[in-house]
PDB file with one MODEL, atoms N, CA, C and O in Angstrom:
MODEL        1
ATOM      1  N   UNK A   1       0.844  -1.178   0.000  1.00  0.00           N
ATOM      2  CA  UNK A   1       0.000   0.000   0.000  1.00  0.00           C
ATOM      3  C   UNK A   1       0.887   1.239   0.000  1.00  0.00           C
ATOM      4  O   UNK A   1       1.864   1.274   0.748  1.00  0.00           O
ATOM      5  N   UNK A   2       0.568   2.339  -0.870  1.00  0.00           N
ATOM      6  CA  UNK A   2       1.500   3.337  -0.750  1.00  0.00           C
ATOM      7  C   UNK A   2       1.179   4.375   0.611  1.00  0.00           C
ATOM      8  O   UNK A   2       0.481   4.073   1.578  1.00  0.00           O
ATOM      9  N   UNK A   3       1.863   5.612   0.397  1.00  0.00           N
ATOM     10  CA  UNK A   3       1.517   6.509   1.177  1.00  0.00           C
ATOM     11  C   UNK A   3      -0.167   7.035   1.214  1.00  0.00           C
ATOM     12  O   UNK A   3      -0.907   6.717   0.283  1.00  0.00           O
ATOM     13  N   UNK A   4      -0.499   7.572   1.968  1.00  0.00           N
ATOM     14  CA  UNK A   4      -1.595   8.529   2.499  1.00  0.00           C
ATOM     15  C   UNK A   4      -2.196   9.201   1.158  1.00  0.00           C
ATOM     16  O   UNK A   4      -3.275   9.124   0.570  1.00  0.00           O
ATOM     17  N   UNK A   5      -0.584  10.125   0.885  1.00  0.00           N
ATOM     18  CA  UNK A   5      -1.080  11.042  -0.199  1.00  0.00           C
ATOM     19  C   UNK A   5      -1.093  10.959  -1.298  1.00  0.00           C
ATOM     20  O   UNK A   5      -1.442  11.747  -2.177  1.00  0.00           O
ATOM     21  N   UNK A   6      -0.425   9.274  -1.328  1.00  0.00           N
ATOM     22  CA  UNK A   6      -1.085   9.360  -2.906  1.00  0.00           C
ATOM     23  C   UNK A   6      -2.017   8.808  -3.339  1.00  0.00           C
ATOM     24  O   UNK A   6      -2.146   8.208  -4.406  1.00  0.00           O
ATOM     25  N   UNK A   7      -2.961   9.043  -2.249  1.00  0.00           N
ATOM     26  CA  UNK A   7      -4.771   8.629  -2.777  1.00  0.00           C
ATOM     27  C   UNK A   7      -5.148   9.666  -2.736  1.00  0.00           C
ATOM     28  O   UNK A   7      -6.007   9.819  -3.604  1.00  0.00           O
ATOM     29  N   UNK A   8      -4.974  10.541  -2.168  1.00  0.00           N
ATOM     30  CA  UNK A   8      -5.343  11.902  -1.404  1.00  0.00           C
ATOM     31  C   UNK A   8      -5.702  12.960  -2.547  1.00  0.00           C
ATOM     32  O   UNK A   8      -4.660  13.238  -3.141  1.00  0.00           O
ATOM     33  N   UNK A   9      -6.590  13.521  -2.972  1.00  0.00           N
ATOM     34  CA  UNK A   9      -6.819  14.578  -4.112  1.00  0.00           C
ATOM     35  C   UNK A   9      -6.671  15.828  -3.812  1.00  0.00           C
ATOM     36  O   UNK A   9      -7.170  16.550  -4.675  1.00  0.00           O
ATOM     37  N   UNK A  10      -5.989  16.631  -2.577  1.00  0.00           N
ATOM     38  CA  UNK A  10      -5.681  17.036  -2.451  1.00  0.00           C
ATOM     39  C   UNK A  10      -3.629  17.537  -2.692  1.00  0.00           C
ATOM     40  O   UNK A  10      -3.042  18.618  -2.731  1.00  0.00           O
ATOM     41  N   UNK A  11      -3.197  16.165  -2.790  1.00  0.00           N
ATOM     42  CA  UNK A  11      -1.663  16.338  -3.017  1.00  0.00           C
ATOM     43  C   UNK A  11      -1.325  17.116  -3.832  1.00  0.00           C
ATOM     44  O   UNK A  11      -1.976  17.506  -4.801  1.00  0.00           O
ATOM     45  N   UNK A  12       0.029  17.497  -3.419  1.00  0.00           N
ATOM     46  CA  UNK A  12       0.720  18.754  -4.033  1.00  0.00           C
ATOM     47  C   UNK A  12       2.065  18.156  -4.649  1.00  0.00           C
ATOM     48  O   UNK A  12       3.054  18.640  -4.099  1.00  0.00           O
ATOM     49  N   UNK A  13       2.246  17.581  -5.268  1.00  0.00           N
ATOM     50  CA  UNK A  13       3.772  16.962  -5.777  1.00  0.00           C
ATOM     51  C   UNK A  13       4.353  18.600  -6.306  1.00  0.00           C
ATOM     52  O   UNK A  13       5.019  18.574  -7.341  1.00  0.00           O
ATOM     53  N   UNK A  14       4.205  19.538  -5.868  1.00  0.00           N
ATOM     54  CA  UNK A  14       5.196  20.907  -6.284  1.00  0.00           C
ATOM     55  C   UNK A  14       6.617  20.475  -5.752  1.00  0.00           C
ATOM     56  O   UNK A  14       6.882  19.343  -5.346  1.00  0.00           O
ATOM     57  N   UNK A  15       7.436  21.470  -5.808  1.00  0.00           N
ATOM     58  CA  UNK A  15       9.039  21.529  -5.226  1.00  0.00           C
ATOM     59  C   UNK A  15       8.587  22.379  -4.013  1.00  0.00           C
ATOM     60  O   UNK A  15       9.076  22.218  -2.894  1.00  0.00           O
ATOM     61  N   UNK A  16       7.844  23.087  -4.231  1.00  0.00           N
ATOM     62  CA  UNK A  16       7.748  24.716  -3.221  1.00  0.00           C
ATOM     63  C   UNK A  16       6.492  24.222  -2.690  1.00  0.00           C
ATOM     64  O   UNK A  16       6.069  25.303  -2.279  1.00  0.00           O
ATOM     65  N   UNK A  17       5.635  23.439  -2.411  1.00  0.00           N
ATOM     66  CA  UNK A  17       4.751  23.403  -1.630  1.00  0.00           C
ATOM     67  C   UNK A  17       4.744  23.089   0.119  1.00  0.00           C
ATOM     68  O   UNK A  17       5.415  22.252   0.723  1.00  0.00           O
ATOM     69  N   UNK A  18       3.977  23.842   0.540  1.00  0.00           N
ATOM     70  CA  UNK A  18       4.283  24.036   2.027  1.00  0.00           C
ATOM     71  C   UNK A  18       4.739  25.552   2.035  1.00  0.00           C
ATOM     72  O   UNK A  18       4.447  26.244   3.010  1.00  0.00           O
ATOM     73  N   UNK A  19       5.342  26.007   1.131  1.00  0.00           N
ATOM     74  CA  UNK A  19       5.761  27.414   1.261  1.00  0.00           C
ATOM     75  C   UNK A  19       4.443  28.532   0.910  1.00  0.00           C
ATOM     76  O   UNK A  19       3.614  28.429   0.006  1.00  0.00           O
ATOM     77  N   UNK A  20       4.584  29.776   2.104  1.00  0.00           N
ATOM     78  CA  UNK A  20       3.603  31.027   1.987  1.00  0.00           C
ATOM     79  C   UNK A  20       3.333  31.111   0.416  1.00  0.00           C
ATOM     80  O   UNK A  20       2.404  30.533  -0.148  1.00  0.00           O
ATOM     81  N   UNK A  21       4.275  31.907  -0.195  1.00  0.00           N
ATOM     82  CA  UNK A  21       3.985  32.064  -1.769  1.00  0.00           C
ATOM     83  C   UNK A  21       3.439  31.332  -2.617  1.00  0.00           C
ATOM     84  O   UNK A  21       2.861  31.823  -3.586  1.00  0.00           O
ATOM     85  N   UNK A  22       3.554  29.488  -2.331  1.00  0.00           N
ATOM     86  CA  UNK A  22       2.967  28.536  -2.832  1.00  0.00           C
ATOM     87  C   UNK A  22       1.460  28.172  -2.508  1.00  0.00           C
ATOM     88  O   UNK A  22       0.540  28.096  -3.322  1.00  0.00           O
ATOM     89  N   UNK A  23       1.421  28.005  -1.410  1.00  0.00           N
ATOM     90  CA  UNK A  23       0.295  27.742  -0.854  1.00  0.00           C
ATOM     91  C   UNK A  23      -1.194  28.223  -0.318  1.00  0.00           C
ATOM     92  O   UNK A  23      -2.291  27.700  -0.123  1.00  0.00           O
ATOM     93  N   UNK A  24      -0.446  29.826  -0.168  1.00  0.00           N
ATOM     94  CA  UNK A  24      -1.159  31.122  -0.034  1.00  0.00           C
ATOM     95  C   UNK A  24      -1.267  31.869  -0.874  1.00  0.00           C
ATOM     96  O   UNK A  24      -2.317  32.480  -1.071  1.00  0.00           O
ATOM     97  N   UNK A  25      -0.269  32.000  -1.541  1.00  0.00           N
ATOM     98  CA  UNK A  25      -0.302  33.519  -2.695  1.00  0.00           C
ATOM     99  C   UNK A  25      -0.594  32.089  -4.042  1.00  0.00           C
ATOM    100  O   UNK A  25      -1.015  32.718  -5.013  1.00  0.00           O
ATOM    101  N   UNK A  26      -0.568  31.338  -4.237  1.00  0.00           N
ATOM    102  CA  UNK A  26      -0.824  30.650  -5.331  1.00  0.00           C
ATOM    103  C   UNK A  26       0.021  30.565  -6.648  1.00  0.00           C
ATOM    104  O   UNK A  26      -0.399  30.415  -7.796  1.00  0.00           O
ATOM    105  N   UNK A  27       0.978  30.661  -6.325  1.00  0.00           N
ATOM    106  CA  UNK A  27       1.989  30.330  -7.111  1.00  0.00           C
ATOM    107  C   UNK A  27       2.285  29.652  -7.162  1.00  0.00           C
ATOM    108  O   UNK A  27       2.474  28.933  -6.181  1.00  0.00           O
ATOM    109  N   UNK A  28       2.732  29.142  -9.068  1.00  0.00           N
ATOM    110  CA  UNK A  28       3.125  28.068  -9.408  1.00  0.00           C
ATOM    111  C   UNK A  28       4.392  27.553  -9.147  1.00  0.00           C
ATOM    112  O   UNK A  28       5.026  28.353  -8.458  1.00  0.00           O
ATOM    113  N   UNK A  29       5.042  26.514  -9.423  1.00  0.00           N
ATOM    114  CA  UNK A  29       6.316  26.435  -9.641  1.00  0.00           C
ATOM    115  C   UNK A  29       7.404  27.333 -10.577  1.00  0.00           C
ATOM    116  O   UNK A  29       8.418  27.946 -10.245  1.00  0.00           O
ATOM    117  N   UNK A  30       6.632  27.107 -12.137  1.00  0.00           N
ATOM    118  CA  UNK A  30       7.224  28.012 -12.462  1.00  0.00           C
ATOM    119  C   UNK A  30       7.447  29.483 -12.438  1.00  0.00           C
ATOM    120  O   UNK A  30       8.508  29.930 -12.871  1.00  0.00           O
ATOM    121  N   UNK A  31       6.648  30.162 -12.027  1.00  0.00           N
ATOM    122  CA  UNK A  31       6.466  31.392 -11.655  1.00  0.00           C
ATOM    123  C   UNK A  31       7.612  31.622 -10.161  1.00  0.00           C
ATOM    124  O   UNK A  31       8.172  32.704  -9.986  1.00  0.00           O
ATOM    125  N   UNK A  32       7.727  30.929  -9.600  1.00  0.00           N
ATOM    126  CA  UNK A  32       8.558  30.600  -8.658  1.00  0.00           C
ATOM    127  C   UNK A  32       9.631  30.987  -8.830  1.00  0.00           C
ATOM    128  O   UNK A  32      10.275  31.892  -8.300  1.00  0.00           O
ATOM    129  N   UNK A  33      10.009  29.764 -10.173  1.00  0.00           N
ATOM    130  CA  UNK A  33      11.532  30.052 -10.519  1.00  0.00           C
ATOM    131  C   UNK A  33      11.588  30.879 -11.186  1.00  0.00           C
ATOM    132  O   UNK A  33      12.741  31.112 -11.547  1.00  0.00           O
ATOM    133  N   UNK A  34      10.571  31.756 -11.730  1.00  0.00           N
ATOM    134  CA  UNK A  34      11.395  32.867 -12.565  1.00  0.00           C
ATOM    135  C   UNK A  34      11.525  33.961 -11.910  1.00  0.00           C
ATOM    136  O   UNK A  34      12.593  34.573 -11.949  1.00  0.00           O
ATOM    137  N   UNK A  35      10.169  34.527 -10.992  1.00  0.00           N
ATOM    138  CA  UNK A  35       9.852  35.589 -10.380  1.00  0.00           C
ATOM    139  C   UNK A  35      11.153  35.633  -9.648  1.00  0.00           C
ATOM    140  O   UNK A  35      12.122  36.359  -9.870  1.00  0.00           O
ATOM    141  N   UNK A  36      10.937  34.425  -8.444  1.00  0.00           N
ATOM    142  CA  UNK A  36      11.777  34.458  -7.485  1.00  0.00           C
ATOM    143  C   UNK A  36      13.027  33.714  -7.388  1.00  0.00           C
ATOM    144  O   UNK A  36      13.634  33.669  -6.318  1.00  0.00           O
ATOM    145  N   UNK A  37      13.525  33.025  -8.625  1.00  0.00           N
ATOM    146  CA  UNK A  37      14.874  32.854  -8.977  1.00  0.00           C
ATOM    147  C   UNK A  37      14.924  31.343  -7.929  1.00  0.00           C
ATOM    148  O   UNK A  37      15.941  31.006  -7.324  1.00  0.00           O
ATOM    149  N   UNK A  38      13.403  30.450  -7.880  1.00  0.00           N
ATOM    150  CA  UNK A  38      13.982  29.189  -7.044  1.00  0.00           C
ATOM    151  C   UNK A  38      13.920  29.512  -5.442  1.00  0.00           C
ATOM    152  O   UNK A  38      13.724  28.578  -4.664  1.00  0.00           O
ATOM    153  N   UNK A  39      14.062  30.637  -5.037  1.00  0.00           N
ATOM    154  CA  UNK A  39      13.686  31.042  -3.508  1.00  0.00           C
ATOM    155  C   UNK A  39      12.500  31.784  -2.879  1.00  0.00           C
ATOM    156  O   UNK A  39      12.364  33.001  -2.754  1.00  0.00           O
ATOM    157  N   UNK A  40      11.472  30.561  -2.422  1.00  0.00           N
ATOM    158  CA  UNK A  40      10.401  31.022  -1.824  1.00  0.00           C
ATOM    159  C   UNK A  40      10.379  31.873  -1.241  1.00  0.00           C
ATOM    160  O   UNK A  40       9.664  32.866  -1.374  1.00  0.00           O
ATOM    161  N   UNK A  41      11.338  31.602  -0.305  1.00  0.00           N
ATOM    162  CA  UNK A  41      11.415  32.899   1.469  1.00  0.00           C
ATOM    163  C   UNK A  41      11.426  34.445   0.508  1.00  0.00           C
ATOM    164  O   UNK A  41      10.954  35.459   1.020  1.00  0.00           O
ATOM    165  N   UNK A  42      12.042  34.475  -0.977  1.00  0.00           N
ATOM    166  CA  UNK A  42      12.226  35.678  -0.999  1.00  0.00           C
ATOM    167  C   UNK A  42      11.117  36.786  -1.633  1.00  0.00           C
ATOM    168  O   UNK A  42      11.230  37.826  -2.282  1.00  0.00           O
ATOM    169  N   UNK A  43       9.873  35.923  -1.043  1.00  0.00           N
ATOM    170  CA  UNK A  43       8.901  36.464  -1.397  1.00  0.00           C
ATOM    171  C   UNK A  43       8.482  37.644  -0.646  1.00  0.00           C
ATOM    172  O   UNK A  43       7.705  38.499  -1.071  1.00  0.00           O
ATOM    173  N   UNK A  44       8.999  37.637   0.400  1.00  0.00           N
ATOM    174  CA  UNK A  44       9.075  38.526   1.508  1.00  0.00           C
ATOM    175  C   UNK A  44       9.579  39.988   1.120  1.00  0.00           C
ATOM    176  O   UNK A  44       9.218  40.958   1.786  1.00  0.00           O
ATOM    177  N   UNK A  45      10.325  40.099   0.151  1.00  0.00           N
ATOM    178  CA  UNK A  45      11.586  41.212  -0.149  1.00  0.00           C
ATOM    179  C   UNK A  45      11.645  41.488  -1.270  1.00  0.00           C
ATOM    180  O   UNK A  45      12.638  41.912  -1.860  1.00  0.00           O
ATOM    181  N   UNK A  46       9.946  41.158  -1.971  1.00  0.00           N
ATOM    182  CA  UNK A  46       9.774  42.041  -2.963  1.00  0.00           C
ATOM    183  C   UNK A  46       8.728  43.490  -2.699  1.00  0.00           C
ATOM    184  O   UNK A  46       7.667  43.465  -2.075  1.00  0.00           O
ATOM    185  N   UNK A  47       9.279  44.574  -3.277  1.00  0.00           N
ATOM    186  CA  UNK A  47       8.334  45.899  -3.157  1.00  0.00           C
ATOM    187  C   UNK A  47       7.555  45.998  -3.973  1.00  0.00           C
ATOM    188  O   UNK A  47       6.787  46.960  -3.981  1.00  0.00           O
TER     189      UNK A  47
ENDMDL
END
């Protein structure tokens, strides 16, 4: 039997999931890496 989540229709197979910007602000992966160059946290330290 596998894991939990992979019955689960909710799963997130992202790289960045669990992260504010991902999970809250709704950002994709790729938008991720381009906006924010691969670093979630630096979602913080844009104006």
């Amino acid at each position: 039997m596998g894991h939990y989540y992979d019955y689960d229709g909710c799963y997130d197979a992202s790289e960045y999931a669990g992260t504010y910007v991902h999970d809250v602000e709704g950002w994709d992966d790729d938008m991720i890496n381009s906006v924010l160059e691969g670093e979630p946290d630096a979602y913080w330290n844009i104006d």
